[in-house]
C-alpha positions as CSV (number, residue, x, y, z in Angstrom):
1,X,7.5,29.0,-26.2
2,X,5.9,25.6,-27.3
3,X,2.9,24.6,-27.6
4,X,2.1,22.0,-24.9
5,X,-0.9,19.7,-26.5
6,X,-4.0,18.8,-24.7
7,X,-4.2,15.7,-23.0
8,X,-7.6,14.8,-23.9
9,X,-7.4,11.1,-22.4
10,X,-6.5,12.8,-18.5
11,X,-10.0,15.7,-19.0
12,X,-12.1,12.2,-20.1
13,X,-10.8,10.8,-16.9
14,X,-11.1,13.3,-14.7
15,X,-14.5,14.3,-16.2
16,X,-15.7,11.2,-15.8
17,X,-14.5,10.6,-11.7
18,X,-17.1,14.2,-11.2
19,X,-19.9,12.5,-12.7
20,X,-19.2,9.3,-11.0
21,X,-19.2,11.6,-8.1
22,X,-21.9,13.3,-8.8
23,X,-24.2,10.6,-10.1
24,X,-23.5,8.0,-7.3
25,X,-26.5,8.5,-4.7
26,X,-28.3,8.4,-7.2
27,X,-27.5,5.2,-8.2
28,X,-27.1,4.0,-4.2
29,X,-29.6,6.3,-2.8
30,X,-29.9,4.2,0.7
31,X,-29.0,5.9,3.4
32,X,-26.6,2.9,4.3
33,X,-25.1,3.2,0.9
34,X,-24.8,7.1,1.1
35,X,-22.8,7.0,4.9
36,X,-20.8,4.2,3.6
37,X,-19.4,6.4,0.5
38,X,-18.9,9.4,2.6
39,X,-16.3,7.5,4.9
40,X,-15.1,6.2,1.0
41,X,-14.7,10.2,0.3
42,X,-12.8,11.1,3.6
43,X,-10.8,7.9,3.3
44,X,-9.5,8.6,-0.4
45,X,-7.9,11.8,0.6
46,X,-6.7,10.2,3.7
47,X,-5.2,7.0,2.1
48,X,-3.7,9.4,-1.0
49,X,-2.1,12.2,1.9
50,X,-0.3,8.5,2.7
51,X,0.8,7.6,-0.2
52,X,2.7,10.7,-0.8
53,X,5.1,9.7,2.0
54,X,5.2,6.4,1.7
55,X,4.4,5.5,-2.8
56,X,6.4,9.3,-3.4
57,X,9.0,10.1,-0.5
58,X,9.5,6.2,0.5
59,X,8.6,7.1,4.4
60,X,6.9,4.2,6.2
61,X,4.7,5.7,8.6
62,X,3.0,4.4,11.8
63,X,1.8,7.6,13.0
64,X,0.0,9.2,10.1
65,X,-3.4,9.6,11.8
66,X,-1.8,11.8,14.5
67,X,-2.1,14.7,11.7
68,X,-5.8,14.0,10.9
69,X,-6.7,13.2,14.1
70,X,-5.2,16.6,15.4
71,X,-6.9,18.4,12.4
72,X,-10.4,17.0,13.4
73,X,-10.2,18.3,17.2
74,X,-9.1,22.1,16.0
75,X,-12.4,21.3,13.7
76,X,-14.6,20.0,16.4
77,X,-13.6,23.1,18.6
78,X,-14.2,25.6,15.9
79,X,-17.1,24.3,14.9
80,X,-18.0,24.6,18.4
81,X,-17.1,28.2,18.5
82,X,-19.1,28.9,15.0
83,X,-22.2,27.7,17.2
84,X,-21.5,29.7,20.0
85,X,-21.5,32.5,18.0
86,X,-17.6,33.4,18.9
87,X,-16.3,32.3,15.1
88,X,-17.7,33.2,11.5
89,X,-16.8,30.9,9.1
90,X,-18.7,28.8,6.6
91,X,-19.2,25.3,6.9
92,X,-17.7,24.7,3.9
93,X,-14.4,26.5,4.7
94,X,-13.9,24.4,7.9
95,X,-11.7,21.6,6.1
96,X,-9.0,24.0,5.3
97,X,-9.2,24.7,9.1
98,X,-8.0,20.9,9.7
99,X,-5.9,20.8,6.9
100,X,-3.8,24.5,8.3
101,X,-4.1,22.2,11.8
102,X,-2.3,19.3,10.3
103,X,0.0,21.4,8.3
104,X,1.1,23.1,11.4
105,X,1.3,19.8,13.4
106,X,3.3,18.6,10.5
107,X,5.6,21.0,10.6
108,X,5.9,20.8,14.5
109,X,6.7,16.6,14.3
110,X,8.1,16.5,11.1
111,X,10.9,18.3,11.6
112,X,11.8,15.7,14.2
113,X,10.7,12.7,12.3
114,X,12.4,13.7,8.7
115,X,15.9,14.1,10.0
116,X,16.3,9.9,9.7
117,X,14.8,7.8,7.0
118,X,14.0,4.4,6.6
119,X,13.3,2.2,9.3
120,X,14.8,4.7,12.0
121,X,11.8,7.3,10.7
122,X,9.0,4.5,11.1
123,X,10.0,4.2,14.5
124,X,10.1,7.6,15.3
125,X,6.8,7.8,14.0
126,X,5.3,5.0,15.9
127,X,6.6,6.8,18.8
128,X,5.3,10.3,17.7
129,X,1.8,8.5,17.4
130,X,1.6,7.0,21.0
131,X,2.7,10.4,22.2
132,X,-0.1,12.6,21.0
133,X,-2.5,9.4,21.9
134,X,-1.3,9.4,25.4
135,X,-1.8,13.2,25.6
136,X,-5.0,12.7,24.3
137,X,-5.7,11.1,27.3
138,X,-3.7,13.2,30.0
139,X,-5.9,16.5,28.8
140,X,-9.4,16.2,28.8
141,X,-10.2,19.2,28.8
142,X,-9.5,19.9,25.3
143,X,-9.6,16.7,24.2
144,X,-12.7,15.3,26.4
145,X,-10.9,12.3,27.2
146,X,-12.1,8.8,26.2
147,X,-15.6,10.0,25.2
148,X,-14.4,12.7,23.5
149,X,-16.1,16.6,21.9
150,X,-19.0,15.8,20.2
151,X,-20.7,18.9,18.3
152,X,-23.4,19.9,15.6
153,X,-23.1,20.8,12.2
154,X,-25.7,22.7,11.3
155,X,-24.5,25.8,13.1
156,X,-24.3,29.2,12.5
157,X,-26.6,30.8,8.5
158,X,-26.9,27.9,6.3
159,X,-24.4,28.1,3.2
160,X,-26.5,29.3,-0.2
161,X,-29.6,27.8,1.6
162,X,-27.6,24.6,2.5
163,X,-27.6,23.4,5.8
164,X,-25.4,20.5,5.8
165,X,-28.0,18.4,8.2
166,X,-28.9,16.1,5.5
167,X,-26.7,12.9,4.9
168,X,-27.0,14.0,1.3
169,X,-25.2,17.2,1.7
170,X,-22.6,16.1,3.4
171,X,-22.0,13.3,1.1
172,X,-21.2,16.3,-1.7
173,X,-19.4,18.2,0.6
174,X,-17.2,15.4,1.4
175,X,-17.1,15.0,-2.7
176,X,-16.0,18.3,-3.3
177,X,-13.2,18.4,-1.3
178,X,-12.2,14.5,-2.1
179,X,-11.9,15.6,-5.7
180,X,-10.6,18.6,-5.2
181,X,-7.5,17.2,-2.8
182,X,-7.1,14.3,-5.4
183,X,-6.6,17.0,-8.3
184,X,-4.4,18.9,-5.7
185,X,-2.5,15.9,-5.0
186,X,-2.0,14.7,-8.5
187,X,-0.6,18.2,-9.8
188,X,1.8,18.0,-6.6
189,X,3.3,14.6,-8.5
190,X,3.9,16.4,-11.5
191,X,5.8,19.3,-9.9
192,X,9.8,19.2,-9.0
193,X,9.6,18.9,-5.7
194,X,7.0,15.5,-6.8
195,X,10.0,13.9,-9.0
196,X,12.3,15.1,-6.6
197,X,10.7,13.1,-3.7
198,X,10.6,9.8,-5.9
199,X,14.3,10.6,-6.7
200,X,15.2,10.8,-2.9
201,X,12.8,7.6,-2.4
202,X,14.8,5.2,-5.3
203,X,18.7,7.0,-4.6
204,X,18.8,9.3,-1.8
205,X,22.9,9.8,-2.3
206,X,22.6,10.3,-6.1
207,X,20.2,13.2,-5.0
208,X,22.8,14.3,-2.6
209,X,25.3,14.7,-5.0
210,X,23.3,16.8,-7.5
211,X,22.8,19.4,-4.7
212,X,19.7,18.2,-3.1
213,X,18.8,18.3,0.6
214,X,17.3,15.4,1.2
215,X,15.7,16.1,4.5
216,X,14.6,19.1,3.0
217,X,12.3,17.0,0.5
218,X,11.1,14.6,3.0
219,X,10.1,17.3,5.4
220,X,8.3,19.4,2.7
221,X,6.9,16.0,1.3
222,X,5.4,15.4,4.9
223,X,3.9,18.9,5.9
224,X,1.7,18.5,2.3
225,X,1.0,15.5,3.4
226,X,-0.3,16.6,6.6
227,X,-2.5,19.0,5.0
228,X,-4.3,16.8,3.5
229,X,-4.4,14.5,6.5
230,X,-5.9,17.3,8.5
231,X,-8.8,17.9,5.5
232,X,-9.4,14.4,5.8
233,X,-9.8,14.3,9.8
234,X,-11.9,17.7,9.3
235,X,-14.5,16.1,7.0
236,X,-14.8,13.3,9.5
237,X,-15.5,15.4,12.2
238,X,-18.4,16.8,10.0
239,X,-19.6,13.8,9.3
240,X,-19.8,12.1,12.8
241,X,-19.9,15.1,14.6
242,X,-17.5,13.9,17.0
243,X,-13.8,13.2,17.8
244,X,-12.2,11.0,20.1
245,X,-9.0,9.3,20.9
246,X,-9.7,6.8,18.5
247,X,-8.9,9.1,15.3
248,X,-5.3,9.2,16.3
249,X,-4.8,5.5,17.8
250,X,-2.8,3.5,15.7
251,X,-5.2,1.6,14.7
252,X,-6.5,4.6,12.9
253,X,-2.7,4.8,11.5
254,X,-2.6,1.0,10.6
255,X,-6.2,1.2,8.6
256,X,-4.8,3.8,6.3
257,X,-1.6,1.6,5.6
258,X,-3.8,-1.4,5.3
259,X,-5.8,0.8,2.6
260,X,-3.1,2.1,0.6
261,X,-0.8,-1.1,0.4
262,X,-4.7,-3.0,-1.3
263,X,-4.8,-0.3,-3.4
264,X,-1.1,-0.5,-4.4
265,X,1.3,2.0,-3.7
266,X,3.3,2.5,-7.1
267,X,0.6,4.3,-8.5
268,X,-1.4,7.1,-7.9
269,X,-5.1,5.9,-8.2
270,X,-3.4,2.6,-6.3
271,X,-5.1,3.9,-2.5
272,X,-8.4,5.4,-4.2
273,X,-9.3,1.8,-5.0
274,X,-7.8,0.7,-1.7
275,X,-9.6,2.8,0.8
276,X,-12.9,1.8,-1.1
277,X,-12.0,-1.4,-0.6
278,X,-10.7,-0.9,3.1
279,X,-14.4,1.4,3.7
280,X,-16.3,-1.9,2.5
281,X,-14.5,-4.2,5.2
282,X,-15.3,-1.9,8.0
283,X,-18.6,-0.7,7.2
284,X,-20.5,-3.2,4.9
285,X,-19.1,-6.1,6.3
286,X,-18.9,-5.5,9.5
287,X,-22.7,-5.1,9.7
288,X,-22.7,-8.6,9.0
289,X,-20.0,-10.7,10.7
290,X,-17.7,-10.3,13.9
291,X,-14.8,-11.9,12.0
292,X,-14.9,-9.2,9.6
293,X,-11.3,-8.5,11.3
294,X,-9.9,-11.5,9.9
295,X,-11.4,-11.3,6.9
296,X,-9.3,-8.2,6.2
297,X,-6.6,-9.7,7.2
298,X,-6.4,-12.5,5.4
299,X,-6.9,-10.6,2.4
300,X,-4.5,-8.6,3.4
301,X,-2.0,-11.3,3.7
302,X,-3.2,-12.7,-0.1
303,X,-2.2,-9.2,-1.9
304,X,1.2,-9.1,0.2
305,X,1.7,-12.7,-0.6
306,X,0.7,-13.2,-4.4
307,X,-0.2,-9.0,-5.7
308,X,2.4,-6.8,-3.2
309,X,1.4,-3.6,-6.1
310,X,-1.9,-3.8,-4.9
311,X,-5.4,-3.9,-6.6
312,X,-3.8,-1.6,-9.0
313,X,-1.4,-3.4,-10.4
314,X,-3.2,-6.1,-11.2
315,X,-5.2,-3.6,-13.2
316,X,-2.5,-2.1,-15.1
317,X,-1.7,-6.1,-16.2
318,X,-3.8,-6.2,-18.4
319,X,-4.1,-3.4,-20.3
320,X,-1.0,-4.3,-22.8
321,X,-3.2,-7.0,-23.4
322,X,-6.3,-5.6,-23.9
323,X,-4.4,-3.4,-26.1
324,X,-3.6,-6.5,-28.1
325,X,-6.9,-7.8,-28.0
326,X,-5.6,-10.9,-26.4
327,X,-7.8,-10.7,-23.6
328,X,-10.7,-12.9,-24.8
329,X,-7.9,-15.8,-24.6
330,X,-7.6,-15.1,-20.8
331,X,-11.4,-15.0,-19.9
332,X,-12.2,-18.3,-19.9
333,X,-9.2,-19.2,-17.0
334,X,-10.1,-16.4,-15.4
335,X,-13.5,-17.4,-15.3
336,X,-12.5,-20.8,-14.2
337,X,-10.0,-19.3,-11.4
338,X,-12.8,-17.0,-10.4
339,X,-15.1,-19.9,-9.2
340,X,-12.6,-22.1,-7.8
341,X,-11.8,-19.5,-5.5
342,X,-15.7,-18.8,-4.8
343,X,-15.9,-22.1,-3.4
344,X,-13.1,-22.2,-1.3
345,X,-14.1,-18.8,-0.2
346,X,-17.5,-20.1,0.7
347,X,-15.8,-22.9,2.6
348,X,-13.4,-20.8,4.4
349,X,-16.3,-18.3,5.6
350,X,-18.2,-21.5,6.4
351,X,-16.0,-22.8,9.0
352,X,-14.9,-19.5,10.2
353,X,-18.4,-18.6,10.9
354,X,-19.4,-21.7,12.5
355,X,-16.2,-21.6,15.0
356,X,-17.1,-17.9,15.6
357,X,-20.6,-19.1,16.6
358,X,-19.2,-21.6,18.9
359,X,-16.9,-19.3,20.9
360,X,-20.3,-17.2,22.1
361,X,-21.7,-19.2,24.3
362,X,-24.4,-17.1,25.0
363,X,-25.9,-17.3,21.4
364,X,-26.1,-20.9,21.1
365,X,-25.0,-23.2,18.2
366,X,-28.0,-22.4,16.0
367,X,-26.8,-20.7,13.1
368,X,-28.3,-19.3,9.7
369,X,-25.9,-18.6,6.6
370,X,-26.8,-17.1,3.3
371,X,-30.5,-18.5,4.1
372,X,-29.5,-22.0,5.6
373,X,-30.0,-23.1,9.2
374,X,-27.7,-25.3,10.5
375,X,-26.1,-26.3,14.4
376,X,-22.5,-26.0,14.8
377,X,-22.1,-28.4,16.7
378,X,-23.3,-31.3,14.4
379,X,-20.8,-32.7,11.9
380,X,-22.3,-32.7,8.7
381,X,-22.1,-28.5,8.6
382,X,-18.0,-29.3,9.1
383,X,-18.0,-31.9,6.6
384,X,-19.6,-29.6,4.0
385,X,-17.8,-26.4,4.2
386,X,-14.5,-28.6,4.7
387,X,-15.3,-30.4,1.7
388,X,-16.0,-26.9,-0.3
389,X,-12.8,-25.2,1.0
390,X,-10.2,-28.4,-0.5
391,X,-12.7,-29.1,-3.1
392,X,-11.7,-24.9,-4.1
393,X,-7.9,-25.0,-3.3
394,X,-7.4,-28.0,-5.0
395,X,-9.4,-26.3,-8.6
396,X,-7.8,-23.1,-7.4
397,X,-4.3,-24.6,-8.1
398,X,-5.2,-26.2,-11.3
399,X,-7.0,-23.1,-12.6
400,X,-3.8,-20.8,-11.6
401,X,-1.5,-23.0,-13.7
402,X,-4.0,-22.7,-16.4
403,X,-3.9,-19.0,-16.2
404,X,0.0,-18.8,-16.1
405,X,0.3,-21.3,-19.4
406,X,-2.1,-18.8,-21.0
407,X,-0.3,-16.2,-19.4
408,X,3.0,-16.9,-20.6
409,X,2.4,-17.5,-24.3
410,X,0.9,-14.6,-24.6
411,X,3.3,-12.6,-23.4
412,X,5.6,-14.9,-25.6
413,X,3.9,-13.9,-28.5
414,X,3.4,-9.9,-27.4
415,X,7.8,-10.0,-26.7
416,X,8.1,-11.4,-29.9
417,X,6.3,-9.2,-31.7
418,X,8.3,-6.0,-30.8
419,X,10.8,-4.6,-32.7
């Protein structure tokens, strides 16, 4: 037997995530701030149950909110039944009750859906999806139709003198089981049937031929996933105390893609960052602007174009040259490349604004942004932001070839360094 060291650096980390947890309402103690990091909480395990088929197993799905979607109405209905009296179970407990429901559910589809791979599997998937949205539809009676089963949380003896009606407490309860999936889920990536799913994702015939099933692994790799999936849907339902068609549309389904591809999906903590990221878009901003929509898209369209590993892998960049203490050379063009695109940003969200304001004609063309008044209609607010947006692309591309020189000979100097 040998004597497996501790891995202080992973504890730290780990540590630290609790008392970031633990510690963040009361940093952001508004209620806005508190309902927008409990949808951060149910989207972390939602975005990471992803990422297991698609960073791990290499499945492209278009159908992954049919498993937390199906998960939240077994929820819904046995929360219902906890308030009528007819079920005794803790509020507490009631995630593993999605999380069994999207297990099952997993097992039910995947066994279809995991017998092709590759594009043939996001199809069937996509098809899978529009299925159980359609049947969502056909039975109302269990599934209330467009509007839905709504419900009430604070059912039944509170838990330890908890009654789960405060935003607060569901916030932690939602923090509990977010960190307690993402440990889950980690720990899955270190197991075989982990490095056997990224085996079958890179060479699925080289895992053939050591005696692997490979339908096997996807299928196993998607019924976790649906697990988690299903947790995720349940601690929706607790939150919003209600569950509609809409939490297995595809839209649902294309959020959580849209979340872990920000994030990056080569790496693990890749669709944490995302799906705060994603949560921001829809909540924050969307309080603020209709084109939030387009917003997300276009940066979107930036991190497939110019960062397809995501948030995260921007990240990881620079650590080697941290590491080298190097980084001090690259603040100052990043600095620089930081404004330039502040301006064209401001220019872009100008002009999108303004046309935005146009196309309502009911609202008029008076307009206020970040504090100045202005009517659409008149030139000068064109000529201004039009000005700011090529003013921005044109440092932008100056700054970016300032960044790559700097770049480059640093990495120059960190290649040439090695033994």
């Amino acid at each position: 037997m040998t004597y497996q060291p501790l891995n202080l650096g992973r504890w730290i980390l780990w540590g630290t995530t609790a008392l970031v947890f633990i510690a963040a309402p009361q940093v952001f103690s508004s209620s806005f701030a508190l309902t927008m990091m409990t949808q951060m909480g149910t989207m972390i395990i939602f975005a990471l149950s992803y990422n297991m088929l698609l960073g791990q197993g290499g499945m492209l799905s278009f159908g992954h909110a049919v498993y937390s979607g199906l998960g939240a109405y077994i929820t819904v209905h046995a929360l219902n039944l906890v308030g009528k009296g007819a079920l005794s179970i803790a509020l507490p407990l009631l995630p593993l009750i999605g999380g069994l429901a999207g297990l099952a559910f997993g097992v039910l589809f995947g066994y279809v859906t995991t017998r092709r791979a590759g594009t043939t599997f996001a199809l069937i998937s996509l098809g899978v999806g529009e299925m159980v949205f359609a049947c969502v539809l056909m039975f109302p009676g269990f599934f209330g139709g467009e509007a839905g089963v709504s419900t009430n949380r604070v059912v039944g003896q509170p838990f330890l003198g908890i009654s789960f009606g405060p935003a607060i407490q569901v916030y932690y309860l939602v923090a509990a089981w977010c960190l307690a999936c993402m440990a889950a889920m980690f720990a899955l990536t270190q197991t075989p049937l982990g490095r056997m799913a990224n085996a079958v994702r890179d060479n699925p015939e080289r895992a053939e031929f050591v005696g692997y099933n490979t339908q096997h692994v996807r299928f196993l790799q998607l019924v976790l996933s649906s697990f988690f999936a299903g947790v995720s849907g349940a601690l929706s339902c607790v939150n919003f105390e209600i569950v509609s068609s809409e939490n297995v549309s595809a839209i649902r389904s294309g959020g959580v893609l849209l979340a872990t591809f920000i994030g990056g999906v080569p790496f693990f903590f890749g669709p944490i960052v995302g799906a705060v990221v994603y949560i921001f878009f829809v909540v924050a901003l969307s309080g603020f602007t209709k084109a939030w929509l387009l917003y997300l898209g276009l940066f979107f369209l930036m991190m497939v174009l110019y960062a397809p590993g995501g948030i995260a892998s921007l990240i990881l960049m620079q650590l080697p040259v941290i590491r080298a203490r190097r980084f001090g050379e690259l603040a100052w063009p990043y600095c620089l490349a930081a404004v330039a695109a502040l301006v064209a940003m401001c220019g872009l969200i100008g002009i999108v604004e303004m046309v935005y304001r146009l196309s309502d004609v009911s609202g008029g063309t008076q307009m206020n942004l970040a504090g100045l008044g202005f009517d659409a209609r008149s030139a000068p607010p064109w000529i201004a932001f039009g000005a700011l947006l090529g003013a921005g692309l044109a440092a932008l591309r100056y700054t970016t070839r300032l960044v790559d020189a700097c770049w480059d000979a640093i990495q120059t100097d960190l290649l040439a360094k090695q033994p």
